[in-house]
C-alpha atoms as an extended CHARMM CRD file, in Angstrom:
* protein
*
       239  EXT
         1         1  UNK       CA             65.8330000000      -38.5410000000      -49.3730000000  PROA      1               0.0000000000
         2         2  UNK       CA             66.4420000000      -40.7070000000      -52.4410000000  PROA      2               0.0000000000
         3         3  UNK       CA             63.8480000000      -42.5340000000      -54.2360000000  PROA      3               0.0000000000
         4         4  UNK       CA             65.0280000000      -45.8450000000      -53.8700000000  PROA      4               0.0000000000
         5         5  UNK       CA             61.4250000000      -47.0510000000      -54.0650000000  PROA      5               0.0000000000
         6         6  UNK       CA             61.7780000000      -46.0900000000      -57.4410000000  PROA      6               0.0000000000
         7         7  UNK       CA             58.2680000000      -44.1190000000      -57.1150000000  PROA      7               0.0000000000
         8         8  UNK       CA             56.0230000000      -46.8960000000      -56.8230000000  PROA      8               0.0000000000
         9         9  UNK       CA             51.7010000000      -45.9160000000      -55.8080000000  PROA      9               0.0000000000
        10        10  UNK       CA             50.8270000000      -46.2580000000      -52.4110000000  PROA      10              0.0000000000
        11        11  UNK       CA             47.8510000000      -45.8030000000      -51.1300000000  PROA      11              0.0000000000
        12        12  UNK       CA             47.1200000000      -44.6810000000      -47.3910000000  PROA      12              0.0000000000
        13        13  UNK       CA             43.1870000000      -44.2530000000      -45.9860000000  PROA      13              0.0000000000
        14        14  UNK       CA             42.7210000000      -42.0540000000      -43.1700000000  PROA      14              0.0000000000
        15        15  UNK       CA             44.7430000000      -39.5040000000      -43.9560000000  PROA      15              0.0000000000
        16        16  UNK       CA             43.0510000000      -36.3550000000      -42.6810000000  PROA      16              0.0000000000
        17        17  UNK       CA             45.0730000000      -36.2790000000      -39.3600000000  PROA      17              0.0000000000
        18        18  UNK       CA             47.4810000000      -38.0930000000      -36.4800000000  PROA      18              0.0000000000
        19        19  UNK       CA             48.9750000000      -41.5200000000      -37.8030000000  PROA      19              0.0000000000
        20        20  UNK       CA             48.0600000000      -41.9770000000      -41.2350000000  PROA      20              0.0000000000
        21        21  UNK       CA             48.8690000000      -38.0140000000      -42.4510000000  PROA      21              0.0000000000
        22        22  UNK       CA             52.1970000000      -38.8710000000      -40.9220000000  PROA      22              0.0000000000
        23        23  UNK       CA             52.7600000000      -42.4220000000      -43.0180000000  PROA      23              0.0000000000
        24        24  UNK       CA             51.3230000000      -40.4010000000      -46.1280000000  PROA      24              0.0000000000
        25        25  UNK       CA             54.0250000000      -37.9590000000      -45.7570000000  PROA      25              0.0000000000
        26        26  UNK       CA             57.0570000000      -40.0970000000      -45.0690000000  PROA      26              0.0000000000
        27        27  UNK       CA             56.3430000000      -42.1910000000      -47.8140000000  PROA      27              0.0000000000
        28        28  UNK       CA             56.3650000000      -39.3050000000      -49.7460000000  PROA      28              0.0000000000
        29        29  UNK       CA             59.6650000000      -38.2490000000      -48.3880000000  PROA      29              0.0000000000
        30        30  UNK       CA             61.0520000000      -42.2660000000      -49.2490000000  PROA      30              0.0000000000
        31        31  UNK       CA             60.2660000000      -41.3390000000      -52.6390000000  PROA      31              0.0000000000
        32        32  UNK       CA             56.4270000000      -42.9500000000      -53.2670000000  PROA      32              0.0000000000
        33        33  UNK       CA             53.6240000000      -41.6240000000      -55.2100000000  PROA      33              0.0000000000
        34        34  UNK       CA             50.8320000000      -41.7140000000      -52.8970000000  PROA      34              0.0000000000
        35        35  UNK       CA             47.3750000000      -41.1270000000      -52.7240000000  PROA      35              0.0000000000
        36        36  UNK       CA             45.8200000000      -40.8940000000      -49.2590000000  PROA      36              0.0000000000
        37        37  UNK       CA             41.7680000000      -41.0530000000      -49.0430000000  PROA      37              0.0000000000
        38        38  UNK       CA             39.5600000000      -39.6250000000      -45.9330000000  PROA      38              0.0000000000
        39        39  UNK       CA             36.3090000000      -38.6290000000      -45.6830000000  PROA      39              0.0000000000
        40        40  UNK       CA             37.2800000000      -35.1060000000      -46.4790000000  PROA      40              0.0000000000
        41        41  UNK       CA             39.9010000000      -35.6150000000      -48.8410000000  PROA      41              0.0000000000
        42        42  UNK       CA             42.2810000000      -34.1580000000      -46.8550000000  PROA      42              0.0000000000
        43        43  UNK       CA             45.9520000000      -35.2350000000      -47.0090000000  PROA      43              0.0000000000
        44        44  UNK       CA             49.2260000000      -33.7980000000      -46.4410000000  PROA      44              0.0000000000
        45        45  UNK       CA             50.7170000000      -31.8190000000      -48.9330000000  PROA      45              0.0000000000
        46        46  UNK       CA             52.5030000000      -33.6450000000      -52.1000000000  PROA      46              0.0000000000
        47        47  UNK       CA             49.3820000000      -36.5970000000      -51.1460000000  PROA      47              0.0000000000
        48        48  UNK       CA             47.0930000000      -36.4980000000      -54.0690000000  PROA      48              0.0000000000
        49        49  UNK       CA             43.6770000000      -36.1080000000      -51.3510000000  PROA      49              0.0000000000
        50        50  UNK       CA             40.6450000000      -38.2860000000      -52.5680000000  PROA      50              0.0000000000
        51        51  UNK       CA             37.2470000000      -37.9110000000      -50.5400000000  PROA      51              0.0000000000
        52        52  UNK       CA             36.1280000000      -41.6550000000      -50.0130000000  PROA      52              0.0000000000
        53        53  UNK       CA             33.9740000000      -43.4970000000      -47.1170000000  PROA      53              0.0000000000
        54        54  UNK       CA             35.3240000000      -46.8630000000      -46.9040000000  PROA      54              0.0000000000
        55        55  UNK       CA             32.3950000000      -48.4030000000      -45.4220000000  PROA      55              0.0000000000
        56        56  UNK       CA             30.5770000000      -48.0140000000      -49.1600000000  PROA      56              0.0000000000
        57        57  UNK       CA             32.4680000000      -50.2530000000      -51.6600000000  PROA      57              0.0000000000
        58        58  UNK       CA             31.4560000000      -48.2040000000      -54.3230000000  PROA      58              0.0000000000
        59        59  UNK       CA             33.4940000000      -45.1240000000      -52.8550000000  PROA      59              0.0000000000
        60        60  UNK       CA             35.9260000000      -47.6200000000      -52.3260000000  PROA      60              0.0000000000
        61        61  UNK       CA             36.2640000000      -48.3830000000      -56.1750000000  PROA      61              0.0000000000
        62        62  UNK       CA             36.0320000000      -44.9240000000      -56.9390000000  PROA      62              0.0000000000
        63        63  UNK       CA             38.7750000000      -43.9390000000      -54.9350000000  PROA      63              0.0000000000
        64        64  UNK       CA             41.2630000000      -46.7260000000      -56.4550000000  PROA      64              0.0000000000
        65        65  UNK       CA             40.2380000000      -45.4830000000      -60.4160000000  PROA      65              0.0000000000
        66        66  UNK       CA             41.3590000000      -41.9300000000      -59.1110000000  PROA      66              0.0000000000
        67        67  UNK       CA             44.7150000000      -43.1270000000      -57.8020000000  PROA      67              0.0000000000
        68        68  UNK       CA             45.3970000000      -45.5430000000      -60.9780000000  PROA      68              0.0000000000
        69        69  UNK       CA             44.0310000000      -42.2190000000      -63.6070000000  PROA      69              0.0000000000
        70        70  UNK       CA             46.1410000000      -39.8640000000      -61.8580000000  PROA      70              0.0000000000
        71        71  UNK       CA             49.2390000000      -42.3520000000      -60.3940000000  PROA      71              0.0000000000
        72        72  UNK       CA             48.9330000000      -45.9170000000      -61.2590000000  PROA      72              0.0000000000
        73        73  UNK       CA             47.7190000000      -49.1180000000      -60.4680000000  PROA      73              0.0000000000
        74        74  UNK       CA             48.3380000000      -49.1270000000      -56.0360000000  PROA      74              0.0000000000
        75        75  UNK       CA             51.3570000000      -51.4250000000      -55.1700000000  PROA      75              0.0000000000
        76        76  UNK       CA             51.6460000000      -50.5440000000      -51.5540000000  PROA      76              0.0000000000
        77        77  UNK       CA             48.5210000000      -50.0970000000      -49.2840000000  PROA      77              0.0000000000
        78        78  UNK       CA             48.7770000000      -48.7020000000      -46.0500000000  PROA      78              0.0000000000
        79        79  UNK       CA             44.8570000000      -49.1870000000      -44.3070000000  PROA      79              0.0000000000
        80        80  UNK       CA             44.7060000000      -46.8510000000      -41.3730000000  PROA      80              0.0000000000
        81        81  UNK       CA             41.6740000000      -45.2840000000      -41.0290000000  PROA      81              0.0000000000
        82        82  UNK       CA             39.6260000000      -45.8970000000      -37.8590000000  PROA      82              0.0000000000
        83        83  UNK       CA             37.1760000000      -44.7530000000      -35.2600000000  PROA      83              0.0000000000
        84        84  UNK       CA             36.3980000000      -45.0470000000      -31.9940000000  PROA      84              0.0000000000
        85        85  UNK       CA             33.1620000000      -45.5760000000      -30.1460000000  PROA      85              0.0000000000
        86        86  UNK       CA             33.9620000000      -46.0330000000      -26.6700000000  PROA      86              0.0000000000
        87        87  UNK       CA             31.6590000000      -47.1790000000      -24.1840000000  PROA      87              0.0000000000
        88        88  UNK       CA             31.3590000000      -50.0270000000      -21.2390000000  PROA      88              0.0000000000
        89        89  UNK       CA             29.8990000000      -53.3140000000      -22.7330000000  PROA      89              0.0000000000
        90        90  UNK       CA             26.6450000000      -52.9980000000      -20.4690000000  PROA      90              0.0000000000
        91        91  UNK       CA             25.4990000000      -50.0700000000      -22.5400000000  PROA      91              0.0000000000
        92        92  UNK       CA             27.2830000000      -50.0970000000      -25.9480000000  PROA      92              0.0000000000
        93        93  UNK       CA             24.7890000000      -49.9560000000      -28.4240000000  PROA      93              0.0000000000
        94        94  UNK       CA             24.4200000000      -52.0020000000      -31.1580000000  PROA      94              0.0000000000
        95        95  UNK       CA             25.1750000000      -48.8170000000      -33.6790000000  PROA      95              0.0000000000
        96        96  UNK       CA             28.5250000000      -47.7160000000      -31.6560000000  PROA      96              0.0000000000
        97        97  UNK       CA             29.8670000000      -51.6960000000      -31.9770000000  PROA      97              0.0000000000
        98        98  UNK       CA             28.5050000000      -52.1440000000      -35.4130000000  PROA      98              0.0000000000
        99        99  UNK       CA             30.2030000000      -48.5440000000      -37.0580000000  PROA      99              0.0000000000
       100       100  UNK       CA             33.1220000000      -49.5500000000      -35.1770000000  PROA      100             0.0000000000
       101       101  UNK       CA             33.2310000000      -53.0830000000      -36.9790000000  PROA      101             0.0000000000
       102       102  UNK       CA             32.2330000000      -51.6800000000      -39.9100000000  PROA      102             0.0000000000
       103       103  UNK       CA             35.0430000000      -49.4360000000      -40.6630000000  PROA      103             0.0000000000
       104       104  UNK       CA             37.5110000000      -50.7140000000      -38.6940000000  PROA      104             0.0000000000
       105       105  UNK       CA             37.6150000000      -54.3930000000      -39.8720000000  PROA      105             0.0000000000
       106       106  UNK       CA             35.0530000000      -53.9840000000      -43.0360000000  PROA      106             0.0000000000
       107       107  UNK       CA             36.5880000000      -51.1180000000      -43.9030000000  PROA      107             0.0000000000
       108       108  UNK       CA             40.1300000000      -52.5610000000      -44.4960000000  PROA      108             0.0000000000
       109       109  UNK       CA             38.8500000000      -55.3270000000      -46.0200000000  PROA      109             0.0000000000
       110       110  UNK       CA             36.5460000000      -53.3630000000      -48.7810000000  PROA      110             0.0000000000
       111       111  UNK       CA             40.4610000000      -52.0280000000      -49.6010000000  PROA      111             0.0000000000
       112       112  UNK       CA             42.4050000000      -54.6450000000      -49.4310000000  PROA      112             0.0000000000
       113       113  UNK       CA             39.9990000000      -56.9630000000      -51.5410000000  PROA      113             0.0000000000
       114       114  UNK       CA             40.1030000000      -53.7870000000      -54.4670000000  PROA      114             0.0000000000
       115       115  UNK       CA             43.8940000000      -54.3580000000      -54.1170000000  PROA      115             0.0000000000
       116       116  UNK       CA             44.6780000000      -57.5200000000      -54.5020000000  PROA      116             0.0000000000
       117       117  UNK       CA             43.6960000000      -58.2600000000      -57.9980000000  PROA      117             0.0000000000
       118       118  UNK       CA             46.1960000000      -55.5340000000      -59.6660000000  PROA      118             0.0000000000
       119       119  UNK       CA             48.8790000000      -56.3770000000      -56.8960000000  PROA      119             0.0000000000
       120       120  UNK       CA             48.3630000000      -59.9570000000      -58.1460000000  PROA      120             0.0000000000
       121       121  UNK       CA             48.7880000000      -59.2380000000      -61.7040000000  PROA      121             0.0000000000
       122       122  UNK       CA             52.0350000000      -57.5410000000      -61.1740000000  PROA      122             0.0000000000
       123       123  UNK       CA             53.0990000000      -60.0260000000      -59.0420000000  PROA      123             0.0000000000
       124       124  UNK       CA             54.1450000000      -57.6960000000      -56.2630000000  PROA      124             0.0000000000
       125       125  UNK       CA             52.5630000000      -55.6660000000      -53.4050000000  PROA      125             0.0000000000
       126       126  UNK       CA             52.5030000000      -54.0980000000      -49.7140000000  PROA      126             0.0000000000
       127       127  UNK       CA             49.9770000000      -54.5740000000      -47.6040000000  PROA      127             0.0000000000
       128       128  UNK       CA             49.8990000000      -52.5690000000      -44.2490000000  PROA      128             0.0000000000
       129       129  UNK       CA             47.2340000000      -53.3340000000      -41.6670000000  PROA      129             0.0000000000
       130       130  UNK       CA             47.4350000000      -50.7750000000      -38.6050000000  PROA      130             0.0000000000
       131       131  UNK       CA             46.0730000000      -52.4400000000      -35.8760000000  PROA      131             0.0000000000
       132       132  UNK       CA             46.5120000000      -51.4680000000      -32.1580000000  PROA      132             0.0000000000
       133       133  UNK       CA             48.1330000000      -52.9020000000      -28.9660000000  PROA      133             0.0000000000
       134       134  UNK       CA             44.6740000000      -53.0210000000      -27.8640000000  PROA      134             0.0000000000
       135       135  UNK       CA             44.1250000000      -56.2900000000      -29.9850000000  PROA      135             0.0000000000
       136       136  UNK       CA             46.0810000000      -58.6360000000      -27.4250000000  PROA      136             0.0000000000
       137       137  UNK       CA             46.1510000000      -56.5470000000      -24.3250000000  PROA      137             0.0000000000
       138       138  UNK       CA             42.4960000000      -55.1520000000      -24.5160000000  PROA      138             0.0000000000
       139       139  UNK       CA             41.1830000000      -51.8630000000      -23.0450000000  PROA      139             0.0000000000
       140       140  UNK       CA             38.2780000000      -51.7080000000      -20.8040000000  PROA      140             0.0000000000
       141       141  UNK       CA             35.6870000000      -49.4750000000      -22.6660000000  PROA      141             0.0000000000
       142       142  UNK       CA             36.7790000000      -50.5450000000      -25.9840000000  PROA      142             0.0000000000
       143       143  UNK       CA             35.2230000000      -53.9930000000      -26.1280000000  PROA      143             0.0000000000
       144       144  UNK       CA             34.2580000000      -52.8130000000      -30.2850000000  PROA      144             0.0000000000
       145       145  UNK       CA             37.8240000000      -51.3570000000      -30.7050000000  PROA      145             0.0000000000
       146       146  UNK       CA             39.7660000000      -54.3230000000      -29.3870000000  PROA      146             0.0000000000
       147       147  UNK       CA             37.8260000000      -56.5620000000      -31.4990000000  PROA      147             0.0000000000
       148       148  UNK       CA             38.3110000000      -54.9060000000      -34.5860000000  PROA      148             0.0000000000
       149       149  UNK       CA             41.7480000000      -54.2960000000      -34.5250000000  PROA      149             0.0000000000
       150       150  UNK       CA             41.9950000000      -58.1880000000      -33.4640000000  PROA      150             0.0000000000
       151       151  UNK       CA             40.2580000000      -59.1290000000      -36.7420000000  PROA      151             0.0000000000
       152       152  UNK       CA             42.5020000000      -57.5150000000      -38.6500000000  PROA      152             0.0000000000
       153       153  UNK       CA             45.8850000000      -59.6610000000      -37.5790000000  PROA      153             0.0000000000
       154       154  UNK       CA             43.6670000000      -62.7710000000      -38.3490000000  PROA      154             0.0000000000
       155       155  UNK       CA             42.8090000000      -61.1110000000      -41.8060000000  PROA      155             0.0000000000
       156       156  UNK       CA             46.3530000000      -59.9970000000      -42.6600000000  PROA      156             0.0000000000
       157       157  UNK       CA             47.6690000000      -63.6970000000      -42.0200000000  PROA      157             0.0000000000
       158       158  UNK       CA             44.7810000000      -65.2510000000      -43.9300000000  PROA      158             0.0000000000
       159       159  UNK       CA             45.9780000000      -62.8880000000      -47.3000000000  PROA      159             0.0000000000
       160       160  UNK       CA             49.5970000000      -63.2140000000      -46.1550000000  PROA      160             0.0000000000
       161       161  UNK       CA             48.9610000000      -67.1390000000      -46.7960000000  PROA      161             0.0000000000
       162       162  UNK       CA             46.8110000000      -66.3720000000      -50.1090000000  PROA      162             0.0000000000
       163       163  UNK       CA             49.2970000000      -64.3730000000      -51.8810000000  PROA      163             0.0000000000
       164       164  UNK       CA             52.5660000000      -65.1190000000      -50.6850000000  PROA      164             0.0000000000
       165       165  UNK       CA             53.5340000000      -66.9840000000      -53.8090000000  PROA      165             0.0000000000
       166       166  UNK       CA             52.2360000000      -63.5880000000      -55.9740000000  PROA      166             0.0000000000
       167       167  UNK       CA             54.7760000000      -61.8920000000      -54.3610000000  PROA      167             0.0000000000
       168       168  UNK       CA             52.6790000000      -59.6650000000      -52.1260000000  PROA      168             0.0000000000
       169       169  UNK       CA             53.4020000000      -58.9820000000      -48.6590000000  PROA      169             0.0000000000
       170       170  UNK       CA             50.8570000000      -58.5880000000      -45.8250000000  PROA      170             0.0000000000
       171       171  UNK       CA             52.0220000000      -57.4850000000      -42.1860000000  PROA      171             0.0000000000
       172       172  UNK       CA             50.2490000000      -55.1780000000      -39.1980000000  PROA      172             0.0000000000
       173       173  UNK       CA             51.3110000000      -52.6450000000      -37.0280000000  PROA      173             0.0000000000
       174       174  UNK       CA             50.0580000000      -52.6340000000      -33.8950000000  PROA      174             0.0000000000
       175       175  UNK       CA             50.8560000000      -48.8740000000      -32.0320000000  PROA      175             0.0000000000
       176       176  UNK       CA             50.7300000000      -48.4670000000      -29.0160000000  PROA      176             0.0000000000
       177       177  UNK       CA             50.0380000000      -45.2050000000      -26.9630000000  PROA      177             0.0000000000
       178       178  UNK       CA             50.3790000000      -41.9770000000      -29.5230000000  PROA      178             0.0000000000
       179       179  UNK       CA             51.0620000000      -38.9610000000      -28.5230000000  PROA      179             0.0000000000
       180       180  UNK       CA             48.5340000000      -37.0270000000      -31.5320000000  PROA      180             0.0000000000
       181       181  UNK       CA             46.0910000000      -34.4980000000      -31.1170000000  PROA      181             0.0000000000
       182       182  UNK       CA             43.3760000000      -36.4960000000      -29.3580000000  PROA      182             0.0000000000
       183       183  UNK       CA             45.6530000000      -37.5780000000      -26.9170000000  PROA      183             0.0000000000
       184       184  UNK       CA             46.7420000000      -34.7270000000      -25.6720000000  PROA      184             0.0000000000
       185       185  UNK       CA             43.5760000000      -33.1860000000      -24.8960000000  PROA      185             0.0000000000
       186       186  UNK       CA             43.6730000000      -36.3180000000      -22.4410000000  PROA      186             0.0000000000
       187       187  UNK       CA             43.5790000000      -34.6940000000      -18.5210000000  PROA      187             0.0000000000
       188       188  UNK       CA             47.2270000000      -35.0550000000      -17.2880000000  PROA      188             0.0000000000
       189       189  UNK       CA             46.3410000000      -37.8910000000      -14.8790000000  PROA      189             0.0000000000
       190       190  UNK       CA             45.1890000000      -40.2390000000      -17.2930000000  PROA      190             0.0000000000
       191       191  UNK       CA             48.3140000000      -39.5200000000      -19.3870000000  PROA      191             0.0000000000
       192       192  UNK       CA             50.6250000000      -40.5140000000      -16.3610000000  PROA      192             0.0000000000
       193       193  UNK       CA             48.6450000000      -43.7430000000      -15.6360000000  PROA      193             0.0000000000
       194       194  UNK       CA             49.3350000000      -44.7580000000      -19.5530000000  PROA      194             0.0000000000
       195       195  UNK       CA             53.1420000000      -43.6610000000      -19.4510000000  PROA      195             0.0000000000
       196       196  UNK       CA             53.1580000000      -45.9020000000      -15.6360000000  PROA      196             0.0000000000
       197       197  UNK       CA             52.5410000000      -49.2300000000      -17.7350000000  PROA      197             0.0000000000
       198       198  UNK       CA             54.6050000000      -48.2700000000      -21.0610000000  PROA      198             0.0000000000
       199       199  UNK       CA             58.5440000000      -49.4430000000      -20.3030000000  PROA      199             0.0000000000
       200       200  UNK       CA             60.1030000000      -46.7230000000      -22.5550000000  PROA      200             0.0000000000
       201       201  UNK       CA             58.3780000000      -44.7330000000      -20.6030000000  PROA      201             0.0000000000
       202       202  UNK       CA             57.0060000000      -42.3970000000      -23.3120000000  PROA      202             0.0000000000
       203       203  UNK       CA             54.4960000000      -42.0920000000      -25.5130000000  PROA      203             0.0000000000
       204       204  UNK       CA             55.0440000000      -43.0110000000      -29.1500000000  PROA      204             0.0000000000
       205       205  UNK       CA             55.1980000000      -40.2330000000      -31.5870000000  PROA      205             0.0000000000
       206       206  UNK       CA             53.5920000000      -40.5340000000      -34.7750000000  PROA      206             0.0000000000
       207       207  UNK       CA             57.1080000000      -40.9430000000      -36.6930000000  PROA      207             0.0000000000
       208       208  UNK       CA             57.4220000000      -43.8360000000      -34.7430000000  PROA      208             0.0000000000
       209       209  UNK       CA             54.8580000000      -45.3940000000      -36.5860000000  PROA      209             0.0000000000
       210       210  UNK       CA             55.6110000000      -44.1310000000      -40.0140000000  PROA      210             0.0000000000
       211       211  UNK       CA             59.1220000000      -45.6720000000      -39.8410000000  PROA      211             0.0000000000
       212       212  UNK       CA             57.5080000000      -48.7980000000      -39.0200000000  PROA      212             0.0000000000
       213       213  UNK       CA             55.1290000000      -48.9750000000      -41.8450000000  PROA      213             0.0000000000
       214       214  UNK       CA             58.1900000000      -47.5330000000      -44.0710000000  PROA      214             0.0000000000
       215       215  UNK       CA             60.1720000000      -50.1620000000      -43.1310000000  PROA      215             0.0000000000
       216       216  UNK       CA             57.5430000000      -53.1360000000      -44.2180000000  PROA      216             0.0000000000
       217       217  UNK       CA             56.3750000000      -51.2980000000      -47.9250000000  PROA      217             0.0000000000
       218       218  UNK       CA             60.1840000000      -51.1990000000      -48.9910000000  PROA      218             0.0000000000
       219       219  UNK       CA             62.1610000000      -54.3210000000      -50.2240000000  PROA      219             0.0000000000
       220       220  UNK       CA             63.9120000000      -55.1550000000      -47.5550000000  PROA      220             0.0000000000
       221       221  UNK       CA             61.0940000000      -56.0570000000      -45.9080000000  PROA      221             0.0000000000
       222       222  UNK       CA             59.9970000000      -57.9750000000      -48.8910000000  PROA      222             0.0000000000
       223       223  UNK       CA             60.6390000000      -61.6370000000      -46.9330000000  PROA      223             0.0000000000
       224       224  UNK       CA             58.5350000000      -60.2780000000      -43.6850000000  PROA      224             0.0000000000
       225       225  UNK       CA             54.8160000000      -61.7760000000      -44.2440000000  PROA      225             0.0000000000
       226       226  UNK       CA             52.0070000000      -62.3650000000      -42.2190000000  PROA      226             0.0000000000
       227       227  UNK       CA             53.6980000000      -60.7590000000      -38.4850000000  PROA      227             0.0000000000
       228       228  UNK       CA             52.5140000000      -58.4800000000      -36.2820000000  PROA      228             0.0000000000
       229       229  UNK       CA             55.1450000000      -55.6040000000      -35.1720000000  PROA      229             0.0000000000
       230       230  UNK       CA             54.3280000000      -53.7560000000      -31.9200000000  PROA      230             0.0000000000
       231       231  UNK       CA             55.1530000000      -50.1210000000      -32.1000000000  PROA      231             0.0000000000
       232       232  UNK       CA             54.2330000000      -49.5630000000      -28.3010000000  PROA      232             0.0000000000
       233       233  UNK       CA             57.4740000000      -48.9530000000      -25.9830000000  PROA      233             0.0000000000
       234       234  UNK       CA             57.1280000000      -52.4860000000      -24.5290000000  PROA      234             0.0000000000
       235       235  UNK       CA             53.4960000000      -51.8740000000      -23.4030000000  PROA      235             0.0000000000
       236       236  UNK       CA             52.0020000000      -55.6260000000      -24.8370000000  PROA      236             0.0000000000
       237       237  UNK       CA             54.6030000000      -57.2150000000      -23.1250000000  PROA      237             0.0000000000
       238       238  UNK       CA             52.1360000000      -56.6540000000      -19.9770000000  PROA      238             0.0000000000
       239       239  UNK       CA             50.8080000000      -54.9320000000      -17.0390000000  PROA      239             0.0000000000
């Protein structure tokens, strides 16, 4: 594929596995350098791997001197990583919603705040929020989930309004059912009910979200600011 990027750093967190492995290595495909952090450091290969716990700010700063040493100062930011901590909202406990919040919501903003100052000096940048259809449709058991991922489309519009006139972008992606490694260990009845509510009547694949995400880092997406794009096969439309 050609580089019409024209190799600019990206930076991807959560890259060990499922969605944001698969963004880390189509970007590298569309010709960007990237860097992709976990809390293993691991990364697809041609992603320069940097161990880093995003809920600690200095591991956050840490991780961005690695990627501008070794690549360059980040111009496209991709924050994916996430957990999960499911439980009913009768007996969640305070630990399960606070890690949730904490890396989900605190997380992305410990690495978005790192990148705005460069982005802002060069008068350009990417940001990519991956949120989750469970923002506006909610999912029972995921009372911590839903609200993080909800956070983050009010966060992304706040910096889209910042540092639109820096020339820096701010959007989220909001998947929908994935089809990764977790969700196939799902029994096959809880599968169908999912596919029963999705129009397209699949689940997404993980390229399905990558081409998303590629679509708002390039320039042609360079006028798209402060939206929310549902990858999801029609499933926030409603049940």
């Amino acid at each position: 594929m050609s580089n019409e990027q024209n190799g600019r750093v990206a930076l991807v967190t959560g890259t060990s596995r499922g969605i944001g492995a698969a963004i880390a290595a189509d970007l590298v495909k569309a010709g960007y350098r990237v860097a992709g952090t976990s809390r293993s450091g691991a990364a697809p290969e041609g992603v320069l791997g940097i161990a880093a716990d995003i809920t600690d700010p200095a591991r956050v700063d840490a991780a961005y001197k690695r990627v501008e040493d070794g690549l360059g100062p980040v111009e496209v930011l991709v924050a994916n990583a996430g957990i999960t901590r499911d439980g009913l909202m009768a007996a969640m406990k305070d630990e399960a919603w606070g890690e949730v919040i904490d890396t989900n919501l605190s997380g992305a903003f410990r690495t978005v705040r790192r990148a705005v100052r460069p982005m802002t000096r060069a008068r350009f940048g990417r940001i990519v929020l991956v949120g989750s259809v469970s923002a506006y449709v909610g999912t029972p058991g995921q009372a911590n989930y839903a609200a993080s991922k909800a956070g983050l489309i009010g966060m992304a519009r706040s910096i889209a309004g910042e540092l639109g006139s820096r020339g820096i972008t701010c959007n989220v992606v909001a998947p929908g059912f994935v089809r990764t490694d977790m969700t196939d260990e799902l029994p096959e009845n809880v599968r169908a009910e999912y596919l029963k509510h999705i129009p397209l009547r699949r689940a997404a694949e993980v390229g399905d979200i990558a081409a998303a995400v590629r679509f708002l880092c390039s320039d042609g997406a360079g006028y798209i600011t402060g939206t929310v794009l549902p990858v999801d096969g029609g499933l926030g439309m409603g049940r």
